[in-house]
C-alpha positions as CSV (number, residue, x, y, z in Angstrom):
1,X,92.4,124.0,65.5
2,X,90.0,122.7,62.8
3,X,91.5,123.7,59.2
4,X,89.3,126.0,56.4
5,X,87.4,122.4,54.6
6,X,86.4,121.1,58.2
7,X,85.1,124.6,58.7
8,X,83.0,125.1,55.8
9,X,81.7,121.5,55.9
10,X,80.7,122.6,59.4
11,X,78.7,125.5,58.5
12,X,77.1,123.7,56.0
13,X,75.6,121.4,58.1
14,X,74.4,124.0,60.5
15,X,73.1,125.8,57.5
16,X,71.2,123.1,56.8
17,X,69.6,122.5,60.4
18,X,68.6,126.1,60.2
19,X,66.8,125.3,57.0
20,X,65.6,122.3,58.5
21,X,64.2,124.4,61.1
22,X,62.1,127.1,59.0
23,X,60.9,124.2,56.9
24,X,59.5,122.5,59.5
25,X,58.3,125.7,61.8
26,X,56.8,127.0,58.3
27,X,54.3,124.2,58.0
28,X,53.8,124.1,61.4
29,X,52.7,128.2,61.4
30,X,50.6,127.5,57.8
31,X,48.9,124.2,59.1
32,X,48.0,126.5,62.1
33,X,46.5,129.4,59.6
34,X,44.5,126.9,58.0
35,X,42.5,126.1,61.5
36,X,42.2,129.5,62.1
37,X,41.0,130.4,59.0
38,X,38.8,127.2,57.9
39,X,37.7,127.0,61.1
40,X,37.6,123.5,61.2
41,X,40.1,120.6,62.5
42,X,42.4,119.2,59.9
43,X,42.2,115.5,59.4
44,X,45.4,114.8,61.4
45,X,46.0,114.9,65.0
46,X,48.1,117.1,67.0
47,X,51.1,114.2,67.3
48,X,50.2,113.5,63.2
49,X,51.3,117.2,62.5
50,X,54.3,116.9,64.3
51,X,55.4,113.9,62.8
52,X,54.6,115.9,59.5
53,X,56.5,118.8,60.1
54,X,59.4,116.4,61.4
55,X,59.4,115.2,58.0
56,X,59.4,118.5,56.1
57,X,61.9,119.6,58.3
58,X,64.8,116.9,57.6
59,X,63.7,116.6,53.7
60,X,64.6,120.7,53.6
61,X,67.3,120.3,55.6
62,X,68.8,117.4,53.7
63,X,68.2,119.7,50.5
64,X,69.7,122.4,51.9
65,X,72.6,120.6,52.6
66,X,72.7,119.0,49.1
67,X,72.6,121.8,47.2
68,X,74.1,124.6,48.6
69,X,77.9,124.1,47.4
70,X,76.1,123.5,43.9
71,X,74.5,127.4,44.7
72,X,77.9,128.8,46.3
73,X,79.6,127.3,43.5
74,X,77.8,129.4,40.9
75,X,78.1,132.6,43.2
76,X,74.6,132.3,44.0
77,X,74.4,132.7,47.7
């Protein structure tokens, strides 16, 4: 049975790959709006977009991560 830190360290960390998630979906869904409303291609393919939101997503994840015992600390979340 895993004791209370390895459990909050845990949720943490799946906390953050949610955030990670909407991060990524989020520019996914805007870069998406953009087409539909410029009606035009963007300058990066399909694969480049991807890659994109694959970046977004693990730079909000990893600042989700970093910062939210700073926010729980100050009774913030």
């Amino acid at each position: 049975m895993a004791n209370g830190a390895d459990s909050v360290g845990g949720d943490r960390a799946i906390s953050a790959v949610l955030w990670g998630f909407v991060g990524g979906f989020a520019f996914l869904a805007l870069a998406q709006g953009y087409r539909l409303v410029a009606g035009s291609d963007l300058p990066v393919s399909f694969v480049g977009l991807v890659a994109i939101a694959a970046g977004i997503a693990v730079a909000s994840g990893g600042i989700a991560y970093l910062t939210e015992h700073r926010l729980h600390a100050k009774r913030r979340t």
